[in-house]
C-alpha positions in Angstrom: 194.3 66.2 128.6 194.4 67.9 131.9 190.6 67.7 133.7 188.4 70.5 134.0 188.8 70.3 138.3 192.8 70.9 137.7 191.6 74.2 135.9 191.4 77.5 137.9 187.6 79.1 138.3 186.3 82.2 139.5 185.2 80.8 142.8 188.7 79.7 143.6 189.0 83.7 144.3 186.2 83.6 147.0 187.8 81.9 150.5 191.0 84.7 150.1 188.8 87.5 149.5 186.3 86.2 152.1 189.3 85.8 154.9 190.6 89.4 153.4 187.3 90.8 154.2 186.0 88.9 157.4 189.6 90.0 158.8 188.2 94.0 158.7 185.1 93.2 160.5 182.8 92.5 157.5 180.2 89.9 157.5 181.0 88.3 154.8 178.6 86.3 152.2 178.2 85.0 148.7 175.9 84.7 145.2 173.3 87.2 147.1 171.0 88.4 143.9 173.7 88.2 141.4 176.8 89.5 143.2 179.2 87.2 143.6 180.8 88.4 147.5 178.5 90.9 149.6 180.1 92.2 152.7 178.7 94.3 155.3 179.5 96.1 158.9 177.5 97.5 161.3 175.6 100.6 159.0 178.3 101.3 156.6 177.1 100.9 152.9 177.6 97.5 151.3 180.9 96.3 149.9 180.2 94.5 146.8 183.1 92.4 144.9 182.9 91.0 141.4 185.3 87.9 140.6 186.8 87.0 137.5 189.8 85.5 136.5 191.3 88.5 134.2 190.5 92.1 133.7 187.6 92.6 130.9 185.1 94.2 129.5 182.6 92.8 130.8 183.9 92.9 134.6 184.2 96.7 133.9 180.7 96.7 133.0 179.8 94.7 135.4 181.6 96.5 138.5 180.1 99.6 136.7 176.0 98.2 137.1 177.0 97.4 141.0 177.2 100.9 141.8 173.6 101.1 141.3 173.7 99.8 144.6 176.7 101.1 146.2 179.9 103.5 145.9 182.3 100.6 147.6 182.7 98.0 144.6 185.7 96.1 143.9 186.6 94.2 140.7 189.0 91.1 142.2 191.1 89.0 139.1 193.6 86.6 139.5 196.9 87.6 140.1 198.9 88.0 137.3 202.1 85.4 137.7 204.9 88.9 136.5 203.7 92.5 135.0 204.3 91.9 131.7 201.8 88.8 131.8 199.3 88.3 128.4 195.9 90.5 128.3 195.1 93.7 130.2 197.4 94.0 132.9 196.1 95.3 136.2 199.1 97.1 136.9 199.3 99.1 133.8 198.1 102.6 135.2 195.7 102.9 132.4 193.8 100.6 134.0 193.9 101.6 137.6 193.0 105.1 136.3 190.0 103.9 134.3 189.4 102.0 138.0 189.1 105.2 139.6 187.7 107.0 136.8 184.1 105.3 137.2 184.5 105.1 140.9 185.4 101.0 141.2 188.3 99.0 143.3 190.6 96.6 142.0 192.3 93.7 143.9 194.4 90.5 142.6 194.1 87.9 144.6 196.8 85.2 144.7 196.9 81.1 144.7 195.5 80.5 148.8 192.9 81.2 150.6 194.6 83.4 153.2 193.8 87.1 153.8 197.6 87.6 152.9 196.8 86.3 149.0 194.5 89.6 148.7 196.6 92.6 147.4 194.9 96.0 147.1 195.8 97.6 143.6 193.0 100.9 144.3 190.3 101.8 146.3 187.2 102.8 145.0 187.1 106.6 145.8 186.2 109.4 144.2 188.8 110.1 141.3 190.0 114.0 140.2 192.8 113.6 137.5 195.2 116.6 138.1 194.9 119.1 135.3 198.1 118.9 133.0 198.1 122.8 132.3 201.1 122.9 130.0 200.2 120.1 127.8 196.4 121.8 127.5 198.4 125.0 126.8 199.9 122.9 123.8 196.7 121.1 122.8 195.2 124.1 121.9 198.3 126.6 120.9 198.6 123.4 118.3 194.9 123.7 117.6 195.3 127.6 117.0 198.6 127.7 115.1 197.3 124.7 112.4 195.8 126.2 109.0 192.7 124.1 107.8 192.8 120.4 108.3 195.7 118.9 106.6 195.5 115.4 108.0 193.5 112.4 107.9 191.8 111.4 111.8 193.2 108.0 112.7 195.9 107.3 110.4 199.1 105.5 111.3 202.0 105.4 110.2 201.7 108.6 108.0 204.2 112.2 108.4 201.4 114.3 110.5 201.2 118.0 109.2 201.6 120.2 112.4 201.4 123.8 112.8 205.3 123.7 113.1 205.9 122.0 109.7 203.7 124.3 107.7 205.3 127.8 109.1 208.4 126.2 108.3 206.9 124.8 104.7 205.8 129.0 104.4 209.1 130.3 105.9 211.0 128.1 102.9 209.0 129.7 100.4 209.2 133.2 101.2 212.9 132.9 101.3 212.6 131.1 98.0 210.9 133.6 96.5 212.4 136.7 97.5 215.1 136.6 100.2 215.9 139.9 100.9 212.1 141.5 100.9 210.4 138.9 102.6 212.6 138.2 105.8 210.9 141.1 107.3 208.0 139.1 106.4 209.7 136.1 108.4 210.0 138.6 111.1 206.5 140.4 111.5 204.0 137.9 110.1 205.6 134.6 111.0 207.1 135.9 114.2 210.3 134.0 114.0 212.6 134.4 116.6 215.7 133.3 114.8 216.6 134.1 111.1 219.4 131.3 110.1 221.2 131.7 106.8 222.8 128.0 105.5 225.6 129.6 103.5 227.8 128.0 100.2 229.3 131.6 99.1 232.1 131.4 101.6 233.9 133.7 103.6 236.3 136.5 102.1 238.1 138.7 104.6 239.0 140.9 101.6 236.5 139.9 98.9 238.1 140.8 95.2 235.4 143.2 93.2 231.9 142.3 92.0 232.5 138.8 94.5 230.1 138.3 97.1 230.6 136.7 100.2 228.5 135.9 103.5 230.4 139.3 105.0 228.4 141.1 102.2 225.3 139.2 102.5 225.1 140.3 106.1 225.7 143.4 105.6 223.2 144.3 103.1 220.2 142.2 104.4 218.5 143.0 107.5 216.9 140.6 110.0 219.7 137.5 109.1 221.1 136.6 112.9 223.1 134.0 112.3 225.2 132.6 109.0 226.4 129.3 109.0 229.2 129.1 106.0 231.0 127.1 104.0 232.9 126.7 100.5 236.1 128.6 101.1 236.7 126.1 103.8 238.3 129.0 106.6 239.4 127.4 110.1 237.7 130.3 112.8 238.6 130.1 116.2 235.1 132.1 117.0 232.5 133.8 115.3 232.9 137.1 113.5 230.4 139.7 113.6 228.9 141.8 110.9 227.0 144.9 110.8 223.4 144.8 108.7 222.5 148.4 107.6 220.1 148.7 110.4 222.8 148.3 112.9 221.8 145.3 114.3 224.8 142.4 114.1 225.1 139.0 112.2 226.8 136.0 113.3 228.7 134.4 111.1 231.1 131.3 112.1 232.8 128.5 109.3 234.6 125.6 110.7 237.0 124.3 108.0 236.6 121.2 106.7 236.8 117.0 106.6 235.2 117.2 110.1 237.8 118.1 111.6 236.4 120.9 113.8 232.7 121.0 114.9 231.3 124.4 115.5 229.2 125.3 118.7 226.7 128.0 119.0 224.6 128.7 121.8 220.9 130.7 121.4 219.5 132.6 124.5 216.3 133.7 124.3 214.4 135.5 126.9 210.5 136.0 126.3 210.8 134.3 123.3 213.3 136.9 121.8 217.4 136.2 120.7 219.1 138.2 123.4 222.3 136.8 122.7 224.3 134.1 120.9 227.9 133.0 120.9 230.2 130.0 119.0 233.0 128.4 119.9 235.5 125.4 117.8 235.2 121.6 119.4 238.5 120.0 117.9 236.6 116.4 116.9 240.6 114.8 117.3 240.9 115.5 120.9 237.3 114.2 121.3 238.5 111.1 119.9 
């Protein structure tokens, strides 16, 4: 068994961070009422360094009761030997930022007892973390947007309930209940943007009596932009349009069939409102 002197300790930290310290001008002692390194210049407020061997708790704590005393305290572990080392690293930025958070330092210091061995990871000034705006903006459109509480706090590895999922969960039933009436429901009460039709009835240039097809869907049902169809298995080279009875014009594109063509259709929106969309054919065989 290896003997306890072959083992590192806390006070092999002391003669680099001593050397690192002494070589800025600081008078430099140690153990003074509790604190393991206490260095001072001329009138500037003490710098006060706590040594352990990893990142912890209890140093955290520790640094934190020091500045009691004064704004200039440093937490100094060993030097991790590569950043993905066991325990808390001290170069995750989670941990620098709590650093700075509650006003402390952080240095590593390496095997030696040279100044050099001392590595500066952050400084203990006052920290301000920049607002993230849009992601606030999100936190509390979510907030808004979410009816009651659906979910459980601080469960993992469950489906969460969003605000998204549940207008989409209320878009599906309208349409399930009555298609025609309630997408102008769809369009006032749950603001969508985009009305999407998922289409099996097939496309009929000349649709033989009492049939219908997506052609007559669209044009007898406002508020549908966009019809994506199948079943009659029609090869278009681009989208056809159809006129709804308010005027207004429906997309409506098929791409054959065995996957041989993929179809492409491009949304813009401007202010959160369709201003245009157009589709196009990708042949899959020239892709391969």
């Amino acid at each position: 068994m290896p003997s306890s002197a072959s083992r590192p300790a806390e006070s092999d930290l002391y003669p680099a961070v001593k050397a690192f310290l002494e070589a800025q001008g600081y008078t430099v002692k140690s153990e003074i009422r509790g604190c393991d390194v206490v260095a001072l210049r001329g009138d500037e407020p003490p710098v006060i360094v706590e040594l352990k061997l990893t990142f912890s708790l209890a140093l955290l704590l520790q640094g934190i009761d020091r500045l009691s005393l004064t704004d200039r305290v440093y937490l100094a572990v060993s030097r991790p030997r590569g950043r993905q080392a066991k325990g808390v690293s001290v170069y995750r930025r989670e941990v620098r930022d709590l650093c700075r958070r509650v006003g402390l330092g952080l240095l590593t210091v390496a095997p030696g007892r040279s100044a050099a061995a001392v590595e500066v990871v952050a400084d203990p000034i006052p920290y301000r973390p920049r607002r993230r705006t849009k992601e606030l903006t999100r936190l509390l459109g979510e907030h808004a947007r979410r009816t009651g509480d659906p979910n459980r706090g601080g469960v993992t590895r469950t489906p969460i309930v969003t605000a998204y999922r549940q207008e989409a969960l209320r878009c599906a039933l309208l349409i399930r209940q009555d298609g025609r009436a309630n997408i102008k429901m769809l369009r006032e009460t749950e603001r969508c943007s985009l009305v999407v039709c998922m289409s099996h009835l097939g496309y009929y240039e000349n649709p033989r009596r009492g049939s219908v097809g997506d052609s007559q869907v669209a044009g007898q049902v406002d508020g549908i932009d966009f019809i994506a169809s199948g079943h009659s298995h029609l090869f278009m080279q681009q989208p056809v349009k159809q006129k709804q009875p308010c005027g207004a014009e429906t997309l409506i594109f098929q791409v054959g069939k065995s996957g041989i063509y993929v179809g492409r259709v491009d949304f813009t929106f401007r202010v959160g409102k369709l201003v245009s969309l157009a589709g196009r054919l990708l042949d899959m065989r020239s892709e391969a």
